[in-house]
ZAMARGU-4260 file (C-alpha; in steps of 0.2 Angstrom, whole numbers, plus 5000, padded with zeros to 4 digits):
<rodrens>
0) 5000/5000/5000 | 5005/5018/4995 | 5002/5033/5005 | 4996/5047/4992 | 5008/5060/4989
5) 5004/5078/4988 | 5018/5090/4985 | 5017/5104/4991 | 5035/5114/4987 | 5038/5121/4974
10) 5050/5124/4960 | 5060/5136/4970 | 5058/5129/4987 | 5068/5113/4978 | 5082/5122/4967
15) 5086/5130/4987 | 5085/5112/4993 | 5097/5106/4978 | 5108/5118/4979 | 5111/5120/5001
20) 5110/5100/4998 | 5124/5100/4984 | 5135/5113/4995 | 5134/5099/5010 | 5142/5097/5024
25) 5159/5093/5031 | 5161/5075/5034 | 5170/5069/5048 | 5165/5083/5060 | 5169/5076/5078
30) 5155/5071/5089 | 5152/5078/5106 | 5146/5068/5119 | 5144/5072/5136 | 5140/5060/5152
35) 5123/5061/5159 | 5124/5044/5169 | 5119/5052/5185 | 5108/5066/5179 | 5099/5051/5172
40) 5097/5042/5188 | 5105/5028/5178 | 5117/5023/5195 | 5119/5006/5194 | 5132/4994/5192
45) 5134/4976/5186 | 5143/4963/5197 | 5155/4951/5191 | 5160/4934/5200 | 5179/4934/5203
50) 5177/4915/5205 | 5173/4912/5187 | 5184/4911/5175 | 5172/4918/5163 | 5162/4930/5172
55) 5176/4943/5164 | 5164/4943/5147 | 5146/4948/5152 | 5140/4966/5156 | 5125/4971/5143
60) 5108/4979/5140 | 5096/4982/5129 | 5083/4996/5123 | 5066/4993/5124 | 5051/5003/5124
65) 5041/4992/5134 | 5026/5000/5137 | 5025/5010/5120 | 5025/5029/5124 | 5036/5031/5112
70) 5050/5034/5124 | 5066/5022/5124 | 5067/5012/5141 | 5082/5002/5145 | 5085/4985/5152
75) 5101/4981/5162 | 5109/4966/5167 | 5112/4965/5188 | 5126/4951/5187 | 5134/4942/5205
80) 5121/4948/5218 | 5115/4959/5209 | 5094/4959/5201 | 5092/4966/5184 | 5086/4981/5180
85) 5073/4988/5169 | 5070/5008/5169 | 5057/5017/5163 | 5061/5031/5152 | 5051/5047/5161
90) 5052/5058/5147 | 5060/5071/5155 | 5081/5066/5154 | 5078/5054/5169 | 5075/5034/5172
95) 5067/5027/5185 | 5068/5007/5190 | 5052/4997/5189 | 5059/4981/5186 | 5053/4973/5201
100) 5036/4979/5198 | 5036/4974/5180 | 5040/4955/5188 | 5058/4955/5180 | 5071/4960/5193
105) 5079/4944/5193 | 5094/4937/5199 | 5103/4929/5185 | 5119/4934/5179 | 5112/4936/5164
110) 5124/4937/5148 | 5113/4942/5131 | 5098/4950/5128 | 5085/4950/5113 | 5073/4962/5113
115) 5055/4960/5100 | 5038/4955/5099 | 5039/4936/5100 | 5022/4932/5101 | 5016/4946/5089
120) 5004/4951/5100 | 5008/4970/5099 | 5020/4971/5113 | 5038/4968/5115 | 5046/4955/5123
125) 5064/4952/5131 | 5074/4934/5129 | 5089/4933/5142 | 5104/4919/5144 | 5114/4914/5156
130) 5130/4904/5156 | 5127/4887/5153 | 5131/4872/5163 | 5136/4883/5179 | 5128/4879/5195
135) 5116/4892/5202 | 5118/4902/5185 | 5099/4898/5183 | 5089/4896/5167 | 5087/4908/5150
140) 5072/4920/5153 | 5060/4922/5139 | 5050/4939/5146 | 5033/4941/5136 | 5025/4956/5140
145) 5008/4957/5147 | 5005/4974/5141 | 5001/4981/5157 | 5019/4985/5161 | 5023/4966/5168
150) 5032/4953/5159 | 5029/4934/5162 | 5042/4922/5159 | 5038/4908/5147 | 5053/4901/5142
155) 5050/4884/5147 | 5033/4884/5138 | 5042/4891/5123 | 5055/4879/5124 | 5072/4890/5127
160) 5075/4888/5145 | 5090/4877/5142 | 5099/4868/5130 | 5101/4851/5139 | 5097/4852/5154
165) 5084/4857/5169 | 5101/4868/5177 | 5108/4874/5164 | 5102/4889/5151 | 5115/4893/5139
170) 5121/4909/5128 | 5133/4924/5126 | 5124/4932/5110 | 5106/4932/5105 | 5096/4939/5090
175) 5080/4937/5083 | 5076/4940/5064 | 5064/4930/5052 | 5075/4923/5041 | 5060/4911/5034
180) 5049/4926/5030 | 5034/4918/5039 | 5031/4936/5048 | 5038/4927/5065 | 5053/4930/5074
185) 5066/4918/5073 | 5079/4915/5087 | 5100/4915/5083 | 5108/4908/5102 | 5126/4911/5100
190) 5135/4901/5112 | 5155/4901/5117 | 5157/4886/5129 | 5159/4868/5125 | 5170/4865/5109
195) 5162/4844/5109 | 5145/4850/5104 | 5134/4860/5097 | 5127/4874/5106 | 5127/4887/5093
200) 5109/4884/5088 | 5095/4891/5078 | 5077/4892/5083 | 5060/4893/5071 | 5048/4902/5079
205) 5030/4891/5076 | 5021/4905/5085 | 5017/4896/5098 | 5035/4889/5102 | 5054/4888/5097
210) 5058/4873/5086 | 5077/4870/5086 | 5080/4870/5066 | 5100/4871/5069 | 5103/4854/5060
215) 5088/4855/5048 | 5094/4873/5043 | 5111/4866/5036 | 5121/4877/5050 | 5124/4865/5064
220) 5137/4854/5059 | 5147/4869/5053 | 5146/4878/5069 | 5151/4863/5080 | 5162/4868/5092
225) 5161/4885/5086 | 5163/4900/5099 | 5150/4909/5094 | 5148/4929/5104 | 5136/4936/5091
230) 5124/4929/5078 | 5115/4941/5068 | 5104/4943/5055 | 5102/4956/5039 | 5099/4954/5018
235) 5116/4957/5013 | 5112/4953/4992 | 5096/4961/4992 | 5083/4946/4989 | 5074/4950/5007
240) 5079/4932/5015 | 5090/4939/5027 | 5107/4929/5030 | 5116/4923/5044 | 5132/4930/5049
245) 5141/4921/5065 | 5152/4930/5075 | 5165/4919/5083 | 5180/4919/5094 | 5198/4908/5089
250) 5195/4912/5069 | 5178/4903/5066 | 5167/4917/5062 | 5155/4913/5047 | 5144/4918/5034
255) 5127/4909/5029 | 5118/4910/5012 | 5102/4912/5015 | 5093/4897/5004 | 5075/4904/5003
260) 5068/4887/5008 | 5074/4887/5027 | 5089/4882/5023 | 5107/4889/5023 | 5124/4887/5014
265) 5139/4892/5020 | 5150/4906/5012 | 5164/4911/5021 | 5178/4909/5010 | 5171/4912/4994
270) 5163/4930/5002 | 5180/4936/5010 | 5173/4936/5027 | 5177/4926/5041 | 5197/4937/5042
275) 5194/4943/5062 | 5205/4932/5072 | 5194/4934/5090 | 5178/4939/5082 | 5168/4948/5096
280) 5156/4961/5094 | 5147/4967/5077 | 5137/4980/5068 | 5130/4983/5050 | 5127/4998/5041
285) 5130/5005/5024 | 5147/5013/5025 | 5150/5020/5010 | 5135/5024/5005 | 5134/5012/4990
290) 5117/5004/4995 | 5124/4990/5000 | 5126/4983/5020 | 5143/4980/5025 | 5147/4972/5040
295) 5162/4978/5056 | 5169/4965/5070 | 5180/4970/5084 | 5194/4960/5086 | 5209/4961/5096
300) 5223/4970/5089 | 5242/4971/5094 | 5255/4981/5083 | 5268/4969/5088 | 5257/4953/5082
305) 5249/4959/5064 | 5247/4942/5057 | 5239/4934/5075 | 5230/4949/5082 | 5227/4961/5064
310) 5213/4968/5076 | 5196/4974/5068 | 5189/4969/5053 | 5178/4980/5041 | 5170/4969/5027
315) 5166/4982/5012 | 5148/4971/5004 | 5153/4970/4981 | 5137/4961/4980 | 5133/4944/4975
320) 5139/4940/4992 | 5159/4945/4989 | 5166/4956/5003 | 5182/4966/5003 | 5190/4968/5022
325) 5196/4988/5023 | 5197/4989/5041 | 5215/4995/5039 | 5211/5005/5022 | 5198/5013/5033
330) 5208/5016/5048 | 5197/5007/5062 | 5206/4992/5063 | 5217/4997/5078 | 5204/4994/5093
335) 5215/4986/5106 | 5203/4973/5111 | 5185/4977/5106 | 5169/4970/5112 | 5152/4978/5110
340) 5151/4991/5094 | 5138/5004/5084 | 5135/5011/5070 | 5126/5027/5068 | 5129/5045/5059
345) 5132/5054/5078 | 5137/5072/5069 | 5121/5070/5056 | 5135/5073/5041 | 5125/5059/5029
350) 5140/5046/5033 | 5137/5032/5046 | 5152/5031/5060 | 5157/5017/5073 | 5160/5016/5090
355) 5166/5002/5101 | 5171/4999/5119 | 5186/4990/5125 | 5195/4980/5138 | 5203/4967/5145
360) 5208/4963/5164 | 5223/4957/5165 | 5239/4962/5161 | 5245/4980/5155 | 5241/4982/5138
365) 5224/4983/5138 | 5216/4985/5157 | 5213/5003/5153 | 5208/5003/5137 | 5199/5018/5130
370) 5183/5016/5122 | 5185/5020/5100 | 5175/5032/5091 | 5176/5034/5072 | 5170/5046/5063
375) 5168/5043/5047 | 5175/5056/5032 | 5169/5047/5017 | 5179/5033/5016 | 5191/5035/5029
380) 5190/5037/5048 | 5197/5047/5063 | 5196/5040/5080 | 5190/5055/5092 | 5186/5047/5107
385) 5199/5055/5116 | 5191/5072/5112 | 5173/5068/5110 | 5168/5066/5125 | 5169/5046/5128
390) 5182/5045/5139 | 5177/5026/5148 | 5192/5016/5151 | 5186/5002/5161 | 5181/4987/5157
395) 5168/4987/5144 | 5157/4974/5137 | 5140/4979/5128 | 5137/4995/5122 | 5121/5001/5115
400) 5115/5018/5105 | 5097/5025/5106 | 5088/5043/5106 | 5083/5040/5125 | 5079/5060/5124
405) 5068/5062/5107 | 5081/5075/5101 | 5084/5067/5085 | 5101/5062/5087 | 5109/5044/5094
410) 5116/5043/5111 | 5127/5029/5119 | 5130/5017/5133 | 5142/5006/5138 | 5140/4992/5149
415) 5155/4989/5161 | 5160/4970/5169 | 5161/4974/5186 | 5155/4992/5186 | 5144/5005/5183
420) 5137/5009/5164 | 5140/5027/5158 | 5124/5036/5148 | 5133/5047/5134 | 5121/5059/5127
425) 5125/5066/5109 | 5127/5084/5112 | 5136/5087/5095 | 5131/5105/5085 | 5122/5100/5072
430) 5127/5115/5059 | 5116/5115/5048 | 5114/5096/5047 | 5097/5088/5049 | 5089/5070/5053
435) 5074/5057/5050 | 5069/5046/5060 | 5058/5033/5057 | 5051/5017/5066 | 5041/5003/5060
440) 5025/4995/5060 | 5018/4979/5052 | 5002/4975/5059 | 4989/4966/5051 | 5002/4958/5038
445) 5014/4944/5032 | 5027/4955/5039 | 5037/4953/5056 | 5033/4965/5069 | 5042/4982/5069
450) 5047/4979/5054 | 5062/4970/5057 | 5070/4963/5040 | 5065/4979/5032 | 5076/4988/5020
455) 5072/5010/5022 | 5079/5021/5010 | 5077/5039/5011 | 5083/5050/4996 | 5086/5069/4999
460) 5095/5080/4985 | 5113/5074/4992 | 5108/5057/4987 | 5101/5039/4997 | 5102/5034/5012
465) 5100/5015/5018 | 5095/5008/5033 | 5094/4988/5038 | 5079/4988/5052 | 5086/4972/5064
470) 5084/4965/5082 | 5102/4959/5081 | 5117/4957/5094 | 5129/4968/5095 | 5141/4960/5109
475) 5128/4955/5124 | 5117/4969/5121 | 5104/4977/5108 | 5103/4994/5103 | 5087/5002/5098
480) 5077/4997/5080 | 5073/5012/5074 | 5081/5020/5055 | 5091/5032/5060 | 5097/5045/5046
485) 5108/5058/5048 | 5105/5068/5030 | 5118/5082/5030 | 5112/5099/5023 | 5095/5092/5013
490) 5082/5101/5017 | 5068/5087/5013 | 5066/5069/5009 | 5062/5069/4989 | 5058/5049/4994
495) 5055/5039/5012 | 5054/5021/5004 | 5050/5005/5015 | 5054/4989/5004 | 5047/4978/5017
500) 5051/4957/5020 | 5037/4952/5011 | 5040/4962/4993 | 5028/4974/4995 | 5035/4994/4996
505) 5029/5010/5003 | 5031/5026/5000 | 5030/5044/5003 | 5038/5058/4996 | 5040/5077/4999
510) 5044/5071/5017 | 5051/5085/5031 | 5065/5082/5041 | 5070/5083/5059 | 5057/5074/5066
515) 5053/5055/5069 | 5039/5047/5062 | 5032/5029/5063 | 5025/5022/5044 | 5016/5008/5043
520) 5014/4996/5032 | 4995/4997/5033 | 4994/5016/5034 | 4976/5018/5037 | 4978/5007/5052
525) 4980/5023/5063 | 4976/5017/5079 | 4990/5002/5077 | 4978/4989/5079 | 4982/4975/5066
530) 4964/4981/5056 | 4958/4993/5046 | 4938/4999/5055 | 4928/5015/5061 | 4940/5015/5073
535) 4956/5023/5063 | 4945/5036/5058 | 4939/5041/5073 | 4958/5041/5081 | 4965/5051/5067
540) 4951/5064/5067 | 4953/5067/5086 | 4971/5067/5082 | 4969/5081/5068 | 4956/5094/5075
545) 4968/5094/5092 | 4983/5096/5080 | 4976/5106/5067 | 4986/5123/5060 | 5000/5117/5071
550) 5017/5107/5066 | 5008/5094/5080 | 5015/5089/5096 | 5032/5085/5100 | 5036/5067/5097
555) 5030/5052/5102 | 5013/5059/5104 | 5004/5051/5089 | 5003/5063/5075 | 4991/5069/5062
560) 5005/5072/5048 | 4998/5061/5040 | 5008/5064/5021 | 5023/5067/5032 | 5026/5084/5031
565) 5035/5090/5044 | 5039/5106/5051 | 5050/5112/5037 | 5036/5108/5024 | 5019/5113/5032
570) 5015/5100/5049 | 4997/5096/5050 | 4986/5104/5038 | 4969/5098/5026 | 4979/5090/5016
575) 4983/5074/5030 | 4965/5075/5033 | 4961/5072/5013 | 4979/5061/5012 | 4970/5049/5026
580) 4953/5048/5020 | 4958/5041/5004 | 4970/5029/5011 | 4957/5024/5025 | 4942/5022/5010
585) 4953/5011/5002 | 4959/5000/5015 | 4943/5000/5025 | 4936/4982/5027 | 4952/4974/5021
</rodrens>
């Protein structure tokens, strides 16, 4: 389905746009960042176990907006002694704890989080591991949320609670994705103990349970004994069957083919991936703006060592599933000993940089390690962490970004084993530069919820923009699944395109910027119920009259802009009333 387009700028208004857009920005501008941890109330610290010789790796989170306000909430893992938190994102700069009261403060020395609506019931849901196989580590945690701000754990009904055992649980990465296209989400378990069997496993969600698909799928017997941190999924060749990309500690990351029929193949050779030697944490974006999603893993990296530890590894996507690694050429490749890493456009310039945080606890070389930022120039990078503002050095593990103040830019946490997390927020000018934001909904279709597997493209007069909507791992933690574009000196969205998982597209064009949006996939369904009734038209009028002649509220309340216009082009005017009415007559009944 298409929202109607009605342009409203005209000739002029567009050669200005074209010619500020043409003029650009410089890339590369640093980012500035500063600490709001306390300000926040975010004063917790995570707890490590000095009697396990493994307890050195955890320390994550993950960003969830459990009750749907629109504002980004935060999960934390507690570790030794330690119950996990869940805090509620007031709006206002500040976070308050209601784990216990949303029934999920436990005790588990949690090591990955996966965050999305498992049971597709509107809501989302949290999936948490333990260690496996330890004593008193407890089970994995599969949190589905009631909707009343209370989660109830059904990982035993769901058939995730442990791998082999009643005691044990088992994972240290965790993603979910639907890499069958059935409109269900799937579950990657990446899993580092135990090289004599496999624990690196793969879940089909039935929608009414996990079914452990890791043989049947064609990966298992090539992730035996594989020490797997961080499964993830994303398209990577463009046919909407997302692929599975392991990543693995000792050399054995890998790269999955996705088949189409449930099935994978794998590729890591004949793609030139699979080069990081202590493969850890991971993100995707397009780097170079070509349209295609390449793919970053820390690794560890010693000067002394550059055939053994050759550090970071940046996989430039050719197509036809052919990578190129330019983690050197790109000058992010020197990250000491990297864990949990982001991708996001922090300065707005139009050009995605990366960020990573670092540590290692014994010995001198890396105990203090500085967290990395790189900014990216166009197709090189300059690491500004030093200057920026991100000044952690302890030990980190996880590290997440999200817009936890609505401001339009991404902010950053790091997760510490054994201490506190640190809340960044992006304070960086933006200098002319602008943003769009935009989330996902899919209900009422074949498609997963939140859109996740869907492939957003905006294009502005400085050219496209791409953006891979996931749930993936990142190290341990999960950042927020929103598209998030910075778009330089553009002045408007010529095009907002959603080219969702099941092959249908949507889109808008004349769109305003510097603001977030939510586009559905049935946009006529305004109330966000899965149908299209009397109800939507009611909810949008009440929405319009109240919003009327304005640019409409500040996000997240829901908004009658319905064509997407913006503050720059107009806000809410007859023209969403009309732009609905015809989308809502047509979709009415279906």
């Amino acid at each position: 389905m298409q929202t109607p387009s009605i342009p409203r700028t005209g000739a002029a208004v567009r050669a200005l746009g074209l010619l500020v857009g043409l003029a650009g920005s410089a890339y590369g501008q640093s980012a500035q960042f500063t600490d709001q941890t306390a300000a926040a109330g975010l004063t917790c610290s995570h707890a490590s176990d000095p009697a396990s010789s493994l307890e050195f790796m955890s320390g994550g989170g993950a960003v969830i907006d459990y009750n749907r306000d629109g504002w980004q909430d935060l999960f934390v893992f507690g570790g030794l002694g330690n119950p996990d938190k869940l805090f509620r994102n007031n709006g206002d700069g500040t976070f308050t704890d209601v784990a216990a009261s949303a029934g999920v403060a436990r005790n588990q020395r949690g090591k990955a989080v996966a965050v999305g609506d498992i049971n597709r019931d509107g809501w989302p849901d949290l999936f948490t591991t333990v260690e496996a196989g330890t004593p008193g580590y407890g089970l994995n945690s599969l949190w589905l949320n009631n909707g009343d701000g209370t989660f109830t754990d059904a990982a035993a009904a769901w058939g995730v609670a442990g791998y082999s055992s009643p005691t044990s649980g088992g994972g240290w990465g965790a993603s979910l994705g639907d890499y069958n296209l059935d409109g269900r989400l799937d579950l990657a378990i990446g899993e580092w103990l135990s090289p004599s069997s496999i624990r690196n496993r793969l879940y089909r969600n039935s929608g009414t349970n996990f079914v452990n698909a890791t043989n049947t799928s064609g990966i298992g017997s090539v992730l035996l004994g594989s020490k797997g941190f961080s499964p993830i999924f994303c398209d990577m060749n463009g046919d909407r069957y997302p692929e599975l990309l392991w990543v693995s500690d000792f050399g054995a990351s890998k790269y999955f083919i996705n088949n189409t029929n449930g099935t994978f193949t794998e590729a890591t050779a004949a793609s030139g991936t699979g080069r990081d030697l202590a493969g850890m944490g991971t993100t995707i974006a397009d780097f170079n703006n070509d349209g295609r999603p390449d793919w970053f893993v820390t690794a560890i990296y010693l000067a002394s060592a550059p055939v053994t530890s050759p550090g970071n590894m940046l996989y430039i996507n050719q197509g036809s599933h052919h990578f190129v690694e330019s983690g050197a050429a790109w000058g992010v490749n020197n990250g000491d000993w990297g864990w949990g890493s982001v991708s996001a456009d922090f300065n707005l310039d139009g050009q995605v940089d990366l960020a990573h945080t670092n540590g290692y606890p014994t010995g001198a070389t890396f105990t203090d390690d500085p967290s990395r930022v790189f900014m990216n120039s166009g197709g090189t990078c300059s690491q500004v962490a030093p200057t920026c503002g991100i000044t952690h050095t302890g030990q980190g593990r996880g590290m997440i970004n999200f817009d936890y103040d609505n401001d339009g830019d991404q902010d950053v946490v790091i997760f510490t084993n054994g201490g506190p997390l640190v809340l960044y927020r992006n304070d960086t000018p933006r200098a002319g530069n602008h943003f769009l934001r935009v989330l996902l909904s899919a209900r009422g279709t074949g498609n997963a919820p939140d859109g996740i597997g869907a492939h957003v493209v905006v294009t502005t007069p400085i050219g496209a923009r791409h953006f891979w909507v996931n749930a993936n791992t990142n190290y341990v933690s999960q950042s927020e699944t929103s598209a998030h574009f910075g778009l330089g000196a553009a002045t408007f969205a010529n095009e907002v395109r959603v080219d969702w998982p099941d092959g249908t597209q949507s889109t808008w064009t004349n769109v305003g910027l510097d603001q977030s949006v939510r586009l559905k996939a049935r946009p006529a369904d305004f109330d966000d119920d899965g149908a299209i009734t009397v109800s939507d038209l009611f909810a949008f009028l009440d929405a319009w009259f109240s919003q009327f002649g304005t640019d409409g509220p500040p996000y997240p309340a829901p908004s009658a802009d319905f064509d997407l216009s913006g503050p720059a082009l107009g806000g809410v005017t007859v023209a969403d009333l009309f732009g609905f009415l015809d989308a809502w007559f047509a979709g009415f009944g279906t």
